[in-house]
Structure formats: C-alpha cells, structure tokens
C-alpha positions, -999 to 999 in steps of 0.1 A, spaced: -401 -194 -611 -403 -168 -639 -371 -148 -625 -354 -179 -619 -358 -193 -656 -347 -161 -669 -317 -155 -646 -305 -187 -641 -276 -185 -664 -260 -159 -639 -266 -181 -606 -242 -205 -589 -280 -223 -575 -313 -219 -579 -326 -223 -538 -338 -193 -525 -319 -180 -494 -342 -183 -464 -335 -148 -444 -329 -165 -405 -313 -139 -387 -321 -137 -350 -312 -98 -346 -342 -76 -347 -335 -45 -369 -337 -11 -352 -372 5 -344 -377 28 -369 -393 63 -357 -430 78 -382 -434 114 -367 -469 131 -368 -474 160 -393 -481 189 -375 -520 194 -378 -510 237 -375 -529 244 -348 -509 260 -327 -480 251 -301 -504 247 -271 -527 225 -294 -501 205 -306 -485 196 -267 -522 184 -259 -525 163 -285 -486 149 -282 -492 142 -244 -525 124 -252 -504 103 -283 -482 93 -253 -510 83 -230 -526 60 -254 -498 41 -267 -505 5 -263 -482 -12 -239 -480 -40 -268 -455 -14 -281 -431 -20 -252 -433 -57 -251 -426 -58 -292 -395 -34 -287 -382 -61 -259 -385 -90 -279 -349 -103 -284 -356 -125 -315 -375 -126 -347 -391 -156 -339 -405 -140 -305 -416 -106 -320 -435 -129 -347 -455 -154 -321 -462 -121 -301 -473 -99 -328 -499 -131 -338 -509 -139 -302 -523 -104 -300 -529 -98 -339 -559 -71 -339 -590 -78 -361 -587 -59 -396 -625 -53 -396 -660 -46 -376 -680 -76 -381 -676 -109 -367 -687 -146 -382 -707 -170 -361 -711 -207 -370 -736 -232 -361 -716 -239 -328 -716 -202 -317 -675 -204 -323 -671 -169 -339 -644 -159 -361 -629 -128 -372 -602 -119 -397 -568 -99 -381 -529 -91 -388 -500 -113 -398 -522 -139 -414 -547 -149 -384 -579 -155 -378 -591 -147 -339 -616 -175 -328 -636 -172 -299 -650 -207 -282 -684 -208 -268 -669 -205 -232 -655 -169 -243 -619 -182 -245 -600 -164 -273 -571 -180 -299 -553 -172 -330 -557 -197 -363 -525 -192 -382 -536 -194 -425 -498 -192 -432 -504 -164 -457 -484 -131 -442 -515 -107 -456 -542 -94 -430 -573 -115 -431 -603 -93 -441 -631 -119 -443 -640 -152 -428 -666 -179 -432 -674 -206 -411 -698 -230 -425 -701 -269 -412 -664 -285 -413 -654 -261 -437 -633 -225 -427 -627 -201 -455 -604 -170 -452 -599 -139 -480 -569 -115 -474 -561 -82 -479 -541 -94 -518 -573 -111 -529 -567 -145 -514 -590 -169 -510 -577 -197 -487 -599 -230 -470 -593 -253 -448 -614 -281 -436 -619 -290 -400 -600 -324 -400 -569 -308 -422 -538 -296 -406 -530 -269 -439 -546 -242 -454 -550 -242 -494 -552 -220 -520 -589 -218 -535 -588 -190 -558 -571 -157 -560 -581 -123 -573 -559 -96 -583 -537 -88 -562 -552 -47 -553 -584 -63 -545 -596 -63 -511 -619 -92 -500 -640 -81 -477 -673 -104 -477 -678 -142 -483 -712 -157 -481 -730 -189 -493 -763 -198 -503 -782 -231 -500 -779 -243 -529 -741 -241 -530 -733 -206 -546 -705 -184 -536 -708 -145 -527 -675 -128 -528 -674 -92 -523 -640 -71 -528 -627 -38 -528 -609 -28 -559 -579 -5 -549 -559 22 -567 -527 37 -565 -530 61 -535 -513 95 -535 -501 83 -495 -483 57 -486 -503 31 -460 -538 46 -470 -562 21 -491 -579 40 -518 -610 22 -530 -618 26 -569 -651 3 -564 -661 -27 -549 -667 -56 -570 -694 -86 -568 -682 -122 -571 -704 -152 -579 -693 -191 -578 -716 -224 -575 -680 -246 -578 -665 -261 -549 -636 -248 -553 -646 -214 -571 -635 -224 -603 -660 -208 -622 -655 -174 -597 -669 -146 -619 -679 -107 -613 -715 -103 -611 -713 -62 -604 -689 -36 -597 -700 -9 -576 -676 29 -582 -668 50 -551 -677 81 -550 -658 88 -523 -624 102 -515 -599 75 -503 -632 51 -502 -621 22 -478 -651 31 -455 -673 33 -485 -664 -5 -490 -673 -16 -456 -709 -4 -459 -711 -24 -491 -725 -57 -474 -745 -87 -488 -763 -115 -467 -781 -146 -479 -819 -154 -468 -831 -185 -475 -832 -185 -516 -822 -150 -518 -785 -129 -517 -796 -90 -503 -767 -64 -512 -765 -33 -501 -750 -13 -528 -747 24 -507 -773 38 -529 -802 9 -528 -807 -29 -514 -804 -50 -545 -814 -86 -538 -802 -117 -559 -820 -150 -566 -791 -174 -557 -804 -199 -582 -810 -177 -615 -789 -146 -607 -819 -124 -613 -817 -90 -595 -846 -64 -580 -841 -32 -566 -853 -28 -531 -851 6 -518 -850 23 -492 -850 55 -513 -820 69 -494 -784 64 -493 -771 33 -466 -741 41 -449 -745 7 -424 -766 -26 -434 -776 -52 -410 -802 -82 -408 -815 -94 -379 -813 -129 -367 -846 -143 -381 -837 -129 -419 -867 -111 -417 -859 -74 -406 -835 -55 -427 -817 -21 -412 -805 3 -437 -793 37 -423 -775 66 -435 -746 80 -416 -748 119 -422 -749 141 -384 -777 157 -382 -788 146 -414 -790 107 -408 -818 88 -412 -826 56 -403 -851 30 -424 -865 -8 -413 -883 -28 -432 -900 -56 -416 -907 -79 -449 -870 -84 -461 -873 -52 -481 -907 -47 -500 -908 -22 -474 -894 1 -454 -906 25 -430 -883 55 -414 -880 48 -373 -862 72 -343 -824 77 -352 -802 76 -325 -783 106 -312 -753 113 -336 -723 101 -342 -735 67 -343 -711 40 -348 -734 11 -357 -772 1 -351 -791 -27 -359 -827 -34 -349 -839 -71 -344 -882 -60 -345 -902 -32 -332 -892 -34 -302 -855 -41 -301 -828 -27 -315 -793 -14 -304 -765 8 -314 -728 19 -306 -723 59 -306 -691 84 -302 -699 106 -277 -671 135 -286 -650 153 -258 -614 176 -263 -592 152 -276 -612 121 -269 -644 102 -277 -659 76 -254 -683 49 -265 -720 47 -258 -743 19 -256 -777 26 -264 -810 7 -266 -844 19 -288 -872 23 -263 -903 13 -284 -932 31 -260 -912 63 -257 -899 62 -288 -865 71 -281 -832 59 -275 -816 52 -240 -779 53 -227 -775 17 -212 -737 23 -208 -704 45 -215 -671 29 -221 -641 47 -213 -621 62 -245 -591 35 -233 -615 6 -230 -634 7 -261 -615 21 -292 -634 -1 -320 -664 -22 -318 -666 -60 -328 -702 -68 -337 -722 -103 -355 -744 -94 -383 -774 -104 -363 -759 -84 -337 -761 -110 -311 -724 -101 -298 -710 -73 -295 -670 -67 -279 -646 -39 -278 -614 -34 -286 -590 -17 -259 -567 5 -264 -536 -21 -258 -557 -44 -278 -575 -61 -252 -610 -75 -262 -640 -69 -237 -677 -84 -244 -704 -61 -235 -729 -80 -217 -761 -51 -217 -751 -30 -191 -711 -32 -186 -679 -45 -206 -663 -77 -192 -627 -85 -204 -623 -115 -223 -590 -114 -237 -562 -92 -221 -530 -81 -239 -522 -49 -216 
C-alpha cells in the first residue's frame, strides 16, 4: 500500500498484475566448488552426487505447468526441522517447504496442510481444536479446526526464525526464535542469537521477549536448534546451550538448573519427569540425566560417537540415532541403552539412501526417516517400514 500511495500519480491503475504464465522458466544449473582435493577425489565425490540425486528432481523438471510443479513440490514438501508435534489424538505434525505442514493420522497415512503463507514452516503446535504454525519470516499463523483459512496472529521481524511454540496451562505462550544476520553466503542462515518470547493473550497481543540468548558459534543455525523449551505442569524448562533455565509460567520467575556442562541436544521424556541434556563433542561428549526435572543430574554411558540424537525415558530406557562414517557416505544406526551392561546396543543400520535425516517427538515416542528422494520411513525397533513414498 505504501508504494502504491507514493507512486500512484505515475500509474494508469492501482491492481496488482497477478503473474499466470503457464511456461516453466529454464532449470537453472548451481555447480559445486571444488573442495581441492584432487581430480580422483573429486570424480568420487561427483559420481556419488549423481547417485543420490532424488528422483523428485526428474519428476519437477517434467512438470509442464506452474500450477503442476507447485502441487508437486507441496505434495512431497520435506520437513524444515528434526522434531515432530503430537497432539492429544496422536495426529503428529511437522513444519516443511512452500508453506505446509506434513500431518501424519493415527493409521500412519501422511498429508500436506497448505497455511497459504509461501515461507517454510519451522514450528508447529497442535493443541485441542486449535493448529498454530511460525515460518521461517517470523510468522505466526492459526487456524482452528472448524475454519477453512489460516490467520495472521502475530508477526516478528522479518530475519527471525521461529523455531519453538509451546503453551502452558494457564494460557501463556512460549515462542522461541532465531535472530538472523546478514550472511557472507548466499542460502546459508547465520544465527546472531535466539530470542525468548512470552504471551498469556489469545491472540499474542501482548507477545514480548523474555531472553535473548547470543551464538557463539559460526553460522549458528545448529546452535538454535539445540535451544529448546518444554512446559511441565506449572513450569517452562529452556535449555539455553550453556544451562537448563526453568520458568514459572505464572510469575515469570527463572532458576538455573544445571547440568554444569554445555547441552548440544535437550529432550524430556514422556512423563515430564526425566530431563536429557547432552553435549555433542566426539570423543569429548558427555551425556547428563536427571531424574527430578532438574534439581539433579547424574552423568550416564554416552553412546558411541557421532550421535545424532538420544533421549532416555528412565533408568532403563533410552534410545539414540548415530552416523556411523564410511568413504563418502554415512549410514544411520539405531541404538538402545542396556541398563545391566551398561552399554549401548546396535538394534539396527539404515542404509545411507534410506535414512538421510531423522524425524523424532520430543518424548521420543516416534521416530521416522527421511529417504534420500524424500520418502518417510517409521522405524518400528528393529527395521524401517515406509510410510510415505515419493521415489
């Protein structure tokens, strides 16, 4: 409206042109930088680019329309992030591409929810009739179960990330969001901080920042993933990389919580009552339970590194993902936490096509993979079953 009011002396009208055109543009080629390893090194590493290119790729280039390379690109839109959102049904949710939302019902059937925005979705939550979205510009869109639209809540800038929403009982909003900077590469997010948001309106009205967390890392967007809150009961914990702080939803007041060590991943098991907190460092990792929602912790068995993510449910369960490295490749492992040995056991090993990111509920209940072609596959405790296929 602003650009219209101040050039509207120079137009003939003031409706916007809707762009319709039917022809696709040409596919426009993004070469890999050589990595200066040497020619032999480089042929391995073209031949396995060209292995591993999703067949999605082929079916997008043979789309004759616009309107046909959109509903296919949202049909098989890939989640944006690792951790999925269950509601009281058992319907999850997870945030992906182009605007969508993947649901997945109860009988393991898998469909797209369209928010109309054309920003990733980077958080969900699922509460009663109520579905709440935040997008990659700091949109915060709902939509209730018996509405056909999606409407604009709230928005923050437009750099910041959201990553996390989260309610307590008594009504109060948890918004957590990544605050970007200007990156020195084009297509790479590079996280300045990550930033605390509190409402107890409706309709986040009164949305205000609580906390801002700084990165200390380079190009940080994997430093704001492992900043992760979670309400208990009459409590909000956050895991703040450095310590567990935990928030009393009604009066805001926050405690420090340990563990004493840096937390790379953060997870809370299905009863609320066992926090994980582990720090992702090789050989260097160490992993840190507490059994009393964090007044305290005690150090347990890591697993083998690289881990991917862990989460342990009491003491004696607990699970985690792990790269296991080859040449060129890296397959995922499934491991469990043997309590009387005191170790940790391979259950399973998914090929490096079949599993390239894992898909997992806070609780850790479910856990899926996401295929190279982006197909999604549940592991079940000892294998991977296909659920949704796009190859």
């Amino acid at each position: 409206n602003r650009v219209v009011t101040e050039y509207q002396r120079y137009l003939i009208s003031t409706t916007p042109i809707q762009w319709r055109t039917e022809i696709l543009p040409p596919a426009q080629s993004q070469p890999f930088e050589s990595p200066n390893l040497g020619l032999v090194v480089e042929l391995l590493l073209e031949y396995e680019r060209s292995v591993n290119r999703p067949p999605l790729k082929k079916a997008l280039k043979e789309a004759v329309s616009i309107s046909d390379f959109l509903q296919l690109s949202r049909v098989a839109a890939l989640p944006t992030v690792g951790e999925l959102v269950a509601d009281e049904r058992g319907v999850i949710y997870v945030g992906a591409d182009f605007g969508q939302i993947r649901m997945r019902a109860t009988s393991g059937e898998w469909s797209s929810i369209d928010t109309g925005s054309p920003s990733p979705v980077t958080a969900v939550f699922s509460k009663a009739d109520q579905l709440l979205a935040g997008t990659q510009r700091g949109e915060i869109l709902a939509k209730q179960s018996s509405a056909a639209d999606w409407k604009l809540l709230n928005s923050l800038p437009a750099n910041e990330v959201i990553i996390d929403i989260d309610r307590a009982n008594n009504g109060r909003w948890f918004i957590v969001a990544a605050h970007a900077k200007p990156s020195r590469f084009p297509g790479v997010l590079d996280v300045e901080s990550v930033r605390l948001y509190s409402a107890l309106d409706e309709k986040l009205s009164d949305l205000q920042m609580v906390k801002s967390i700084e990165s200390k890392w380079s190009f940080g967007w994997a430093f704001s993933l492992a900043v992760r809150g979670q309400v208990i009961e009459d409590a909000y914990f956050l895991n703040t990389i450095s310590e567990v702080e935990k928030f009393d939803t009604a009066t805001m007041r926050m405690e420090t919580l340990g563990p004493g060590h840096p937390i790379s991943q953060f997870r809370v098991s299905s009863s609320g009552n066992v926090l994980t907190g582990f720090r992702n460092q090789g050989a260097f990792s160490k992993l840190s339970v507490s059994f009393d929602r964090a007044k305290t912790w005690v150090e347990m068995e890591r697993p083998p590194y690289t881990v991917n993510d862990l989460i342990v449910n009491s003491q004696h369960s607990a699970h985690a993902t792990r790269w296991s490295a080859g040449l060129f490749s890296a397959s995922m492992e499934f491991l469990r936490f043997d309590a009387e040995k005191n170790e940790w056991l391979k259950l399973a090993e998914a090929t490096p096509d079949a599993c390239r990111r894992t898909l997992m509920t806070q609780d850790g209940a479910m856990l899926f993979c996401i295929s190279r072609g982006g197909s999604i596959l549940r592991f079940n405790g000892s294998n991977l079953v296909v659920e949704f296929a796009s190859d």
